[in-house]
C-alpha positions as CSV (number, residue, x, y, z in Angstrom):
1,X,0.0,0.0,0.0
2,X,1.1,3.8,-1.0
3,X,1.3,6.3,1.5
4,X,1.1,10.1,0.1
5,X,2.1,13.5,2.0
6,X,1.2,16.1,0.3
7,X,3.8,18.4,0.1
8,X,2.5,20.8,-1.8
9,X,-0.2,21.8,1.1
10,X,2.8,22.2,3.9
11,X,5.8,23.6,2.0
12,X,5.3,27.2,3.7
13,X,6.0,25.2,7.3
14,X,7.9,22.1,6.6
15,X,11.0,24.0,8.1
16,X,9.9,24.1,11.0
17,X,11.3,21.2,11.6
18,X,15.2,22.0,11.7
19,X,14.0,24.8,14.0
20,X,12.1,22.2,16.5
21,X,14.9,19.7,16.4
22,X,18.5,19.3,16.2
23,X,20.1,17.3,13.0
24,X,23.7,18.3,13.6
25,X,24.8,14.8,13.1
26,X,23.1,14.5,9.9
27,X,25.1,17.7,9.1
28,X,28.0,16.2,9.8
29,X,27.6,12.9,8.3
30,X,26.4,14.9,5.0
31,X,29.4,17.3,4.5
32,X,31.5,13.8,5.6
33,X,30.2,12.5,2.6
34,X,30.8,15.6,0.0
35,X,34.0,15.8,1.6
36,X,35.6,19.4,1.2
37,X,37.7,18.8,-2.4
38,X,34.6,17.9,-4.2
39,X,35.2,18.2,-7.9
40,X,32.3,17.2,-9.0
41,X,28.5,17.8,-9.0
42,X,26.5,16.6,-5.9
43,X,22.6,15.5,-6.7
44,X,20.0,16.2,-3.8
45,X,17.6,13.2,-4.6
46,X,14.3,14.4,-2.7
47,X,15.6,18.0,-2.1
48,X,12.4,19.6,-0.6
49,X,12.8,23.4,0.3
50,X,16.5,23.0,-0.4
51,X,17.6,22.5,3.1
52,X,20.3,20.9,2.7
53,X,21.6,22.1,-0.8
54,X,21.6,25.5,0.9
55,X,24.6,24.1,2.9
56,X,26.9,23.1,0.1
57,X,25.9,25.9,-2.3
58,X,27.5,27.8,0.8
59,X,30.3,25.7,1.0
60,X,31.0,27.0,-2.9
61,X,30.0,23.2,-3.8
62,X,28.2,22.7,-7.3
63,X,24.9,21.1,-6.6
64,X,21.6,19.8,-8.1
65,X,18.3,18.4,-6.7
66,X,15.2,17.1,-8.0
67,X,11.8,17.1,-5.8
68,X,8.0,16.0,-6.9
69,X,6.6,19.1,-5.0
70,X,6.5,21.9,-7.0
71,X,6.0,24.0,-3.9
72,X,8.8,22.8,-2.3
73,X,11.1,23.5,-5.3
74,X,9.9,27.1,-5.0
75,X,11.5,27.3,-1.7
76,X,14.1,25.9,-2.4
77,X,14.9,28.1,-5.6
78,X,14.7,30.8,-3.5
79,X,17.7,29.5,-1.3
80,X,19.7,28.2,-3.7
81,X,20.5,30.5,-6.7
82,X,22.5,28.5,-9.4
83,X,21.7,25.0,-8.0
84,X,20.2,22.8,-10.7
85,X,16.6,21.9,-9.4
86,X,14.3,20.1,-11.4
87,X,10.5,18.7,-10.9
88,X,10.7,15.5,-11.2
89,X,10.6,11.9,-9.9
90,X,13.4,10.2,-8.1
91,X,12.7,7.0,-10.1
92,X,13.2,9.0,-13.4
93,X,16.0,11.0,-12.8
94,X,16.2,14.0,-15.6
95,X,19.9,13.8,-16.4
96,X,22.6,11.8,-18.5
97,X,24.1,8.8,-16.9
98,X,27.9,9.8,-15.2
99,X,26.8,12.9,-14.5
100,X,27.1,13.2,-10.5
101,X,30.2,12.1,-8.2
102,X,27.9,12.2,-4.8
103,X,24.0,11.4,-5.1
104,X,22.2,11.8,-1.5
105,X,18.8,11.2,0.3
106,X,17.8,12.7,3.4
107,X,14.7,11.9,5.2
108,X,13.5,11.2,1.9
109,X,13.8,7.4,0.6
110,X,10.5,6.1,2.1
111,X,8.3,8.2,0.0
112,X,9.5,6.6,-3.0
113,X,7.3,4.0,-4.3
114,X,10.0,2.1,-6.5
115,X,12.6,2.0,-3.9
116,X,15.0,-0.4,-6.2
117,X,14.2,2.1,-9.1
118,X,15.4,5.0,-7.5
119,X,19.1,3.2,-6.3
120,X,19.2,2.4,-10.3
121,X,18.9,6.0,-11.3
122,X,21.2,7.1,-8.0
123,X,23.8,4.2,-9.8
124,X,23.1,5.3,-13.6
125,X,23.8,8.8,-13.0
126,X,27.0,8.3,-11.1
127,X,29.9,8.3,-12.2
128,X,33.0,5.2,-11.5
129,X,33.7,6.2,-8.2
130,X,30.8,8.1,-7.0
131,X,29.2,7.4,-3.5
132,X,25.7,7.3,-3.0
133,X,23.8,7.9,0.7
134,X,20.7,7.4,2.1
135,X,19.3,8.8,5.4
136,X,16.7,8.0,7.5
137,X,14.9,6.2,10.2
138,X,14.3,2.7,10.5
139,X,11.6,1.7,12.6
140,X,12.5,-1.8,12.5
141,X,15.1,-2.1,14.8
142,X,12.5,-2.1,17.5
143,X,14.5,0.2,19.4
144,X,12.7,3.8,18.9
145,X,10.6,5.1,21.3
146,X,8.0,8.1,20.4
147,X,5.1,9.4,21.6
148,X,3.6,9.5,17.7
149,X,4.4,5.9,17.6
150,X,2.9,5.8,21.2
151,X,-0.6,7.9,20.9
152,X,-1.3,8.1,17.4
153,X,-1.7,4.2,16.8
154,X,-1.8,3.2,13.0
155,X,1.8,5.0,12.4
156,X,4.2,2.6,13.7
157,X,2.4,-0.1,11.3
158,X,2.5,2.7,8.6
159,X,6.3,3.3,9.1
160,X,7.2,-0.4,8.8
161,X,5.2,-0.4,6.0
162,X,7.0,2.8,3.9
163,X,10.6,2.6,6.0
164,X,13.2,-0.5,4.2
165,X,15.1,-2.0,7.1
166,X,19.3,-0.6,7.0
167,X,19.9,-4.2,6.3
168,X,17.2,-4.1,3.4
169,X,18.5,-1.1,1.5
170,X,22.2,-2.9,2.0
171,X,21.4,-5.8,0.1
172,X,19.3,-3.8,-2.6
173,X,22.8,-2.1,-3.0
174,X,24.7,-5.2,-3.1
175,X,22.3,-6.4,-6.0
176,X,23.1,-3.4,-8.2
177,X,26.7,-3.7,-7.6
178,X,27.8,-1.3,-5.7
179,X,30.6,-1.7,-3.7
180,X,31.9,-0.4,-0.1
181,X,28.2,-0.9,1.4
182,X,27.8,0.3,5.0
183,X,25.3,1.6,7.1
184,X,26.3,4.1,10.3
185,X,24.2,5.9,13.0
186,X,24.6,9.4,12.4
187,X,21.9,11.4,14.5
188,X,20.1,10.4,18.2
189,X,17.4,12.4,18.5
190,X,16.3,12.1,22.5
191,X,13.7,14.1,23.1
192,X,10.8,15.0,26.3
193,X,8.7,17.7,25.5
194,X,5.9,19.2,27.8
195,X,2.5,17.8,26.2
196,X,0.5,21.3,27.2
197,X,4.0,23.2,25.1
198,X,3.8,20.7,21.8
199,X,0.1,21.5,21.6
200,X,0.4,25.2,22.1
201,X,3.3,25.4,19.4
202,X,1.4,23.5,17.2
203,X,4.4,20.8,17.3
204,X,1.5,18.3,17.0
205,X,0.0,20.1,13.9
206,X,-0.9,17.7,11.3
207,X,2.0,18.9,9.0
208,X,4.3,18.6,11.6
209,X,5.7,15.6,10.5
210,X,5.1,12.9,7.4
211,X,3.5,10.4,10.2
212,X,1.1,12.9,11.1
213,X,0.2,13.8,7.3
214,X,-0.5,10.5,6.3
215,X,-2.8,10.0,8.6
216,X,-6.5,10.4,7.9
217,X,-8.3,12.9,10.1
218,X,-10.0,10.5,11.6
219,X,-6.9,8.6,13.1
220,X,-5.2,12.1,13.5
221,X,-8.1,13.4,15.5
222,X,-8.1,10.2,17.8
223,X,-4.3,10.2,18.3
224,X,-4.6,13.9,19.5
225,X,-7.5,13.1,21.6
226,X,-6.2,10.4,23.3
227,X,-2.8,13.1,24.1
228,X,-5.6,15.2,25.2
229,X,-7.4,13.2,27.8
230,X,-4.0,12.4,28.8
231,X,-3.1,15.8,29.6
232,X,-6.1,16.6,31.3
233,X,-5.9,13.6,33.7
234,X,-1.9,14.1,34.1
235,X,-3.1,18.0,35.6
236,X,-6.2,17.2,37.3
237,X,-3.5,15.1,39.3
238,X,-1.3,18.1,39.9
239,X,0.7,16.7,37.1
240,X,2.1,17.5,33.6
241,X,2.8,15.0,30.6
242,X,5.4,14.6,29.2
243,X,5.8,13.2,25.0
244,X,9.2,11.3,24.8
245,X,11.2,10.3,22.2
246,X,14.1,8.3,21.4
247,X,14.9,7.9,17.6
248,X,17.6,7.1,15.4
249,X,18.5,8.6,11.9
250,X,20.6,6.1,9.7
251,X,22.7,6.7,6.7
252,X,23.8,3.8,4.2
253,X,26.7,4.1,1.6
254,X,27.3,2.9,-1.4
255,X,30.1,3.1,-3.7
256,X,30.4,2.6,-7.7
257,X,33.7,0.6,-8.9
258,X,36.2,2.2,-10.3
């Protein structure tokens, strides 16, 4: 089964996010990657708002990225002057094969319906040499805690269901012959918010994160109830509640013989 955000409806927020929480690790691990003698071009595959692109165009790196949002890209034009975006689809990639030395994903891959399809076009459009990287959670580790997996009850299922498993996207690699395959833990995100605070900041807004979108409003409604009566016996107890969090971001890597 497909699961669709619509990104178009929540590009003017979707930052948010790197305001609400701290990916400093995933910094790392992406300028890591890049490396600072980059000759080449670097491809954002999923670019969104251009979050990330932002940080290499700065670094004087030559970049590229593709998105299905046509809002997003708009955003991310803004940010990026002389970056090469294009709307498009990550299993179609519009360029010539050998054209990129890095291709990257962040926070990205599970949208993808064609999973395989998009690691061909990440391989075709590398050139010997070139690295590939993927980023993102994977709920199947069984070791994530978080309160959206907790109160909002379909989206754990839903995860498994749209996030590979590291080992997965490591032997999907292996098929298409890349070489150098790893996977690394590059961000812990450990996180207790105040429930009363995430409401008030709208930090539970349905937007605020792709679990929450793909909800319907029906399920989103009854997760945020059940925080709700929560809350309300938590202070009727002379207490507050407390949403906690304990997730992992992982990055694989890939590598195209020479």
């Amino acid at each position: 089964m497909a699961f669709h955000v619509n990104y178009d409806s929540i590009a003017a927020t979707y930052d948010r996010r790197y305001l609400d929480n701290d990916y400093s690790g995933v910094e790392r691990a992406l300028m890591a990657f890049v490396g600072p003698k980059l000759t080449g071009r670097a491809l954002e595959v999923g670019c969104g708002t251009g979050h990330w692109l932002r940080l290499l165009v700065e670094s004087g790196l030559r970049v590229a990225g593709v998105d299905a949002s046509g809002n997003m890209l708009s955003y991310a034009r803004a940010r990026t002057r002389g970056a090469g975006l294009a709307h498009g689809r990550a299993e179609h990639l519009p360029w010539r094969s050998q054209t990129f030395e890095r291709v990257f994903c962040i926070n990205a891959f599970h949208h993808f319906e064609d999973k395989v399809g998009v690691l061909t076009e990440a391989r075709r459009v590398l050139v010997p040499g070139g690295q590939v990287m993927t980023v993102g959670l994977d709920p199947h580790t069984g070791t994530d805690r978080w309160y959206i997996y907790e109160y909002f009850e379909p989206v754990l299922a839903i995860d498994k269901a749209r996030y590979p498993s590291s080992d997965q996207i490591r032997e999907w690699m292996l098929a298409l012959q890349f070489s150098s395959v790893r996977t690394s833990e590059v961000q812990h995100l450990p996180v207790r918010l105040s429930a009363r605070a995430a409401i008030e900041q709208g930090r539970l807004r349905k937007g605020a994160t792709s679990q929450l979108a793909v909800l319907t409003d029906d399920e989103y409604q009854r997760g945020l109830e059940r925080i709700r009566s929560a809350l309300e016996s938590a202070e009727a107890r002379g207490e507050s509640l407390g949403l906690d969090a304990d997730l992992r971001l992982h990055a694989t890597f890939g590598s195209v013989p020479c």
